[in-house]
C-alpha positions as CSV (number, residue, x, y, z in Angstrom):
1,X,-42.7,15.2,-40.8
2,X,-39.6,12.9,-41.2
3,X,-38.1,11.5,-38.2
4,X,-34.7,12.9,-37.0
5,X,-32.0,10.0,-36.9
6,X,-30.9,9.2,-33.6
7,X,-27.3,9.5,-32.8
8,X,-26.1,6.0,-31.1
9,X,-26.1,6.5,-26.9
10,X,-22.3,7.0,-25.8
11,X,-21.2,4.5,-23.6
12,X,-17.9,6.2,-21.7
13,X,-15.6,3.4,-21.6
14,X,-14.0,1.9,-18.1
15,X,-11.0,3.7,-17.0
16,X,-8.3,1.5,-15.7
17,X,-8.5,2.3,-11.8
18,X,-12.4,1.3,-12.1
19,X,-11.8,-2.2,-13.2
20,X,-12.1,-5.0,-10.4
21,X,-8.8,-6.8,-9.7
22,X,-8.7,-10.3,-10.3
23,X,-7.4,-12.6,-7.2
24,X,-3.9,-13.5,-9.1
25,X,-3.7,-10.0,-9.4
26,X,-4.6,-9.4,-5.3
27,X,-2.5,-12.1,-4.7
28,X,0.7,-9.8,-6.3
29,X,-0.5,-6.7,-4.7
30,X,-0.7,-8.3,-1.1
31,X,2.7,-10.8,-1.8
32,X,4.3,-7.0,-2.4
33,X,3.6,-5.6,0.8
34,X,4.9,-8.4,2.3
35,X,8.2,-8.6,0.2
36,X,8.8,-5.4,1.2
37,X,8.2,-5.7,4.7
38,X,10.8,-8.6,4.4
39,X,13.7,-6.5,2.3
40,X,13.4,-3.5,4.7
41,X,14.5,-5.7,7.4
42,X,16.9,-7.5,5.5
43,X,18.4,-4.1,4.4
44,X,18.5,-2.3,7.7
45,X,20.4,-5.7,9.0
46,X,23.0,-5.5,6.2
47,X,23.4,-1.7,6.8
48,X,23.8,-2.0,11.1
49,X,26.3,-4.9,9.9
50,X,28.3,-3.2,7.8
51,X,28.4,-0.5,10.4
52,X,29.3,-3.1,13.0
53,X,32.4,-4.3,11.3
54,X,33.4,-0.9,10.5
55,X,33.5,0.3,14.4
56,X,34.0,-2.8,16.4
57,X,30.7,-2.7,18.1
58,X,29.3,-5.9,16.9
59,X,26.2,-7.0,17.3
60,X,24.9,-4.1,18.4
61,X,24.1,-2.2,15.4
62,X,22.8,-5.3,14.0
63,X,20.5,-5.5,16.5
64,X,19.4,-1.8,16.1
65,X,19.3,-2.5,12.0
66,X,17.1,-5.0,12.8
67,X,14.8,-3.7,14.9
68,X,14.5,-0.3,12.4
69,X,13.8,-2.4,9.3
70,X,10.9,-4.2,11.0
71,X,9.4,-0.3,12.1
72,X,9.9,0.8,8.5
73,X,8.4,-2.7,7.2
74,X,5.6,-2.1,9.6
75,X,5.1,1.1,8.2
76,X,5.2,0.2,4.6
77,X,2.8,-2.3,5.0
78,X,0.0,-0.7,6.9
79,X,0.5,2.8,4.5
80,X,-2.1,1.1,2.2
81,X,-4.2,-0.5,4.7
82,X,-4.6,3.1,5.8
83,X,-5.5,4.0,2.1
84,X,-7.6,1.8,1.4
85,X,-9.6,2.7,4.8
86,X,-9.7,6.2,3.5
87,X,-11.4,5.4,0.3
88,X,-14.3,3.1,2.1
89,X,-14.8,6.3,5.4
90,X,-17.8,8.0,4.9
91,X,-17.0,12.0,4.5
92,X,-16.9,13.7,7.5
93,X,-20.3,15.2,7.5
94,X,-22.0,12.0,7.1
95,X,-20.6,10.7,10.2
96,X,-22.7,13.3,12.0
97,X,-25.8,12.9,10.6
98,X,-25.8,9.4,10.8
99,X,-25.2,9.4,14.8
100,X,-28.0,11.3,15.4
């Protein structure tokens, strides 16, 4: 009896988000987060100041610009420190089994 002709094996190809980042490519993700930390302040500054001049009350809202651009920054840079800790956390009911 003849032998059937194999079909070639599929090979699915790599999807984008499976590929490992190269370091330039790191390098921009991380330089990002930190840019952004940096306009966040910058823009919470210019916004407080603009309200200073507006009602007389400079530098107070400056000040209070300021100090909400670096929470925001704060926050926008840890957001994907958190994400990236959620990925790499075992599910829930592993946790358990592995204390005991």
């Amino acid at each position: 009896m003849p032998e059937k002709p194999r079909l070639p094996r599929y090979e699915r190809p790599e999807l984008p988000f499976e590929r490992k980042a190269t370091p330039l490519a790191k390098a921009g993700y991380w330089s990002a987060i930190g840019l952004e930390f940096g306009f966040a302040v910058v823009l919470f500054f210019l916004g407080g100041w603009a309200l200073d001049e507006k009602l007389q009350t400079t530098p107070w809202l400056a000040v209070v610009g300021a100090m909400v651009g670096v929470a925001v920054g704060t926050y926008l840079m840890v957001r994907p420190l958190l994400r990236e800790a959620s990925k790499r956390a075992p599910p829930d009911g592993d946790a358990e089994r592995s204390s005991k």
